[in-house]
N, C-alpha and C positions, 0 to 999 in steps of 0.2 A: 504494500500500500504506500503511495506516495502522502509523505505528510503534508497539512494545511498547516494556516499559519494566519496572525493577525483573527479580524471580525469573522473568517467562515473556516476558522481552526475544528468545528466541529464536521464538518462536511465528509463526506465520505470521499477518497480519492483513487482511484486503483489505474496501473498501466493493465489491458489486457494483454497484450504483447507479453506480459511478463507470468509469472503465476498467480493466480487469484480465485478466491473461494467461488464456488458452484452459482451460491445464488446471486452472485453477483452478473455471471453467463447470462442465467436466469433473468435477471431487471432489464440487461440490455437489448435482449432479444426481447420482450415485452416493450419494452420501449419502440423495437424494431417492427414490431407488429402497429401497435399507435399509428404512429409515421403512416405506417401501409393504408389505414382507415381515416388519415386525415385527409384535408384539401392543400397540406403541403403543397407548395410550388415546386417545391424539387425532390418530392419524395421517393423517385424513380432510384433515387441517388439512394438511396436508404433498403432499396427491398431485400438482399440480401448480402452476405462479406462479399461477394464477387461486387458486385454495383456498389458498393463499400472503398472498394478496392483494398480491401485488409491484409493481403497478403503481401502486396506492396507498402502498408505501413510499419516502420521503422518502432514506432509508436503509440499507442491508442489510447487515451485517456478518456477517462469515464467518472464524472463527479456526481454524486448518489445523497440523494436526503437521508439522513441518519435516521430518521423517525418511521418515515413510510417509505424507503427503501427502493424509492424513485428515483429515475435518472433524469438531472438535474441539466445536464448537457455532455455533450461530450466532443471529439474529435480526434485528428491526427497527425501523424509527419509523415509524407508520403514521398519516398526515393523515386526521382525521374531519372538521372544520370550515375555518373561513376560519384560526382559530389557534389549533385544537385539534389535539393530535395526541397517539399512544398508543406508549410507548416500552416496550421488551423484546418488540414484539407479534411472533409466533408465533417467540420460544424454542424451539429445542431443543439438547440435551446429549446429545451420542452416549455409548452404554453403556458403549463400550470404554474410555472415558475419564472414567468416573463418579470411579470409586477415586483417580483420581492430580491430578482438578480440581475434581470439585465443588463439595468443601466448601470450597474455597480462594474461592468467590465469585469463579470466573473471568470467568464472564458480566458480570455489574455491575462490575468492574475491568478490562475490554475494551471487549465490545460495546455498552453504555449509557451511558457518556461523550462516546465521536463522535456519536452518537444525538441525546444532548440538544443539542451544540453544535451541530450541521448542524444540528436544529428551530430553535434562537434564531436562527443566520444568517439564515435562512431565514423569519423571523417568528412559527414558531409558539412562542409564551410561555404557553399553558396545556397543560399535559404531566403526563400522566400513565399507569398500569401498572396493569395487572390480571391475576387471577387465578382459574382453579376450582378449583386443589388444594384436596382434603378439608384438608389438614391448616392452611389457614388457614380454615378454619370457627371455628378457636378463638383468640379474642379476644388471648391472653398472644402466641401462635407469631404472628400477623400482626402487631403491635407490633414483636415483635423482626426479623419480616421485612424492616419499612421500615428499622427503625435500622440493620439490617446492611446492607440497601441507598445508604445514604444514606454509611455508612460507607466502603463499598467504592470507589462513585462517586470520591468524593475529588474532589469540584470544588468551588473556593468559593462561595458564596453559594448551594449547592442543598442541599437535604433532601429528604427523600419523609415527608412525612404520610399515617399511614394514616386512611383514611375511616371512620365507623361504619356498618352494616350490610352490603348487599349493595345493588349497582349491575346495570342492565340495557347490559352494552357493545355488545353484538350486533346491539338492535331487535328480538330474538326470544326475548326474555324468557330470558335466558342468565345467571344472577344471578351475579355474583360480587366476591370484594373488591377494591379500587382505593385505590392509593397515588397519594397528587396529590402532584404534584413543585411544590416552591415555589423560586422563582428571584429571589433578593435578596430574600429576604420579604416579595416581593407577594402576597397571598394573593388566592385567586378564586372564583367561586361553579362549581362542576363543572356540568354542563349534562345529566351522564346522570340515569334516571330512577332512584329510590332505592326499593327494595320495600318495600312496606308492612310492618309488624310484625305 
């Protein structure tokens, strides 16, 4: 179990990727069922570890209400190259738990700190996040996306720089914005394909 810390120190934390009690299997695949029956927008993304892509994650984090034993959100660090790899990939934030975590940037103050450090253990040093949300289409809300991301983080020597335009992450022409995480400000060339203007 990955320990918490500060205000959500009681939170439940676990890497799947690593060892972890039955019922915890249990919650996330319930949760993976939810998804299935909601009006999710991207819950295609959710139906099972293949469309997960879990076998490709480095990482998988999973944060759990200690009372009723719900998954609270969760996500991953997904290896593309030899030491590329994409962190926060497939996010989600259960509804029942919007109101009382979201805006707290529980995610990025959880799940994306073990993320980044398991990628650097592990070799991959060019890391970075994406997204389709409409509402980073605009230029000021993706700015302040990274800063609160980078914020939240709280590990030394990292930032998220946001990128200009829109990035192909998919291979299937999936355009969307990309925050490149900088680690001791090595800076690096991204390797996705950038859409034309």
């Amino acid at each position: 179990m990955v320990s918490g810390s500060t205000w959500y120190k009681d939170l439940l934390i676990y890497d799947l990727k690593q060892e972890h009690p039955t019922w915890v299997k249990t919650a996330f695949f319930n949760s993976l069922n939810d998804i299935a029956k909601s009006n999710h927008a991207l819950k295609s993304n959710y139906k099972s570890l293949r469309a997960l892509k879990f076998n490709d994650m480095i990482s998988f984090i999973v944060v759990i209400d200690p009372v009723d034993k719900d998954i609270i959100c969760f996500g991953g660090v997904q290896a593309f190259t030899n030491n590329t790899a994409r962190i926060n990939s497939r996010h989600y934030f259960s509804d029942k738990y919007t109101k009382k975590y979201y805006l707290k940037h529980l995610n990025w103050k959880i799940c994306v700190p073990p993320q980044i450090q398991k990628s650097i253990h592990t070799g991959y040093t060019e890391l970075f996040f994406s997204t389709e949300a409409e509402l980073f289409k605009n230029n000021r809300w993706w700015i302040r996306q990274c800063y609160n991301a980078t914020k939240s983080i709280n590990l030394p020597n990292i930032k998220i720089i946001p990128l200009d335009g829109f990035y192909d992450v998919t291979g299937h022409k999936s355009w969307q914005r990309v925050g490149q995480v900088i680690i001791n400000n090595i800076s690096w060339e991204t390797k996705l394909f950038k859409k034309d203007l």
